[in-house]
N, C-alpha and C positions, 0 to 999 in steps of 0.2 A: 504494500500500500504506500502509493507517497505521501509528504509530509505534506500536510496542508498550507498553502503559502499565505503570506497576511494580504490583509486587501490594499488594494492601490487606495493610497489616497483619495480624497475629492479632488478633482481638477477641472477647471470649465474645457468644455469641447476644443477650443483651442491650444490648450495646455497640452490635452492628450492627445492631439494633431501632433506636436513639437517631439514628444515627447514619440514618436511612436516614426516619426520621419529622422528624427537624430539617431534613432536604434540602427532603421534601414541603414541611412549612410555609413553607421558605425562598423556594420557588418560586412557592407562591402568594403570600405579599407580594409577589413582585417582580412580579406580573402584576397587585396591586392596588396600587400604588407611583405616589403621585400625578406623582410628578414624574417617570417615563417616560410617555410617548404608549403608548396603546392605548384600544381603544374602553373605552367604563364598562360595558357589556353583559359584557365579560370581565373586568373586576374584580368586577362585582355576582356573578357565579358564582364566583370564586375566593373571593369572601368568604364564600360560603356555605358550598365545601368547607371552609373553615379551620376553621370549628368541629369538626367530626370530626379533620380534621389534628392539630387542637390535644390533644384529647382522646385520640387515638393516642399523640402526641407525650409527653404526661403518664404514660398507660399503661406508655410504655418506665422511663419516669425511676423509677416506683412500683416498674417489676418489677425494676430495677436496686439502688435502695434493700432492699427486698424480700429478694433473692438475698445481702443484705451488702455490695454493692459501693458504698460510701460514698464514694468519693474519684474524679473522673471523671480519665482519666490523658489531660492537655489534649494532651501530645508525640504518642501514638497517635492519638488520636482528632482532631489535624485532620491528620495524614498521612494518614488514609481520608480525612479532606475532600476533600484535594486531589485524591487519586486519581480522586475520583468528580465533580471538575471545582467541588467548591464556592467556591473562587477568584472566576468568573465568574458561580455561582449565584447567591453573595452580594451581588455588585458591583450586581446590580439592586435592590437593598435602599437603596444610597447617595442620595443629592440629588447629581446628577450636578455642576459646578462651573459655577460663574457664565459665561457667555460675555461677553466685552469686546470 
């Protein structure tokens, strides 16, 4: 059985637009992240998605600005990170550490 996870936050519709388009793009860097192993066939296609990602990604920020909501509330909005596993999402983002 898995562990139950806690619940996301309250976030208005455009939080969780932000929040769910930063993942995307987060995911494809980490598939085009020179320094994890994976074929370049599957980077050269995450690099292609990322232009839409990014452009999505923008779209949320615009409708956020947009709406009035000026100030991103960083305490909320990475307890959804977490929830939604971006801990490990992001960690493929990193230059993993020297081996010795």
């Amino acid at each position: 059985m898995l562990p139950e996870l806690p619940p996301l936050p309250a976030l208005t519709r455009a939080e969780a637009e932000l929040i769910d388009r930063y993942l995307e793009v987060v995911d494809l860097l980490g598939r085009i992240n020179p320094a994890q192993a994976g074929p370049t066939y599957g980077g050269l296609r995450a690099a292609q998605a990322l232009v839409s990602k990014a452009m999505a990604l923008r779209e949320a920020l615009t409708l956020m600005h947009e709406r009035g909501e000026s100030e991103l509330h960083a305490p909320t909005l990475a307890r959804a990170l977490r929830v939604l596993d971006g801990e490990r999402r992001t960690a493929r983002l990193a230059v993993p550490p020297e081996a010795h």
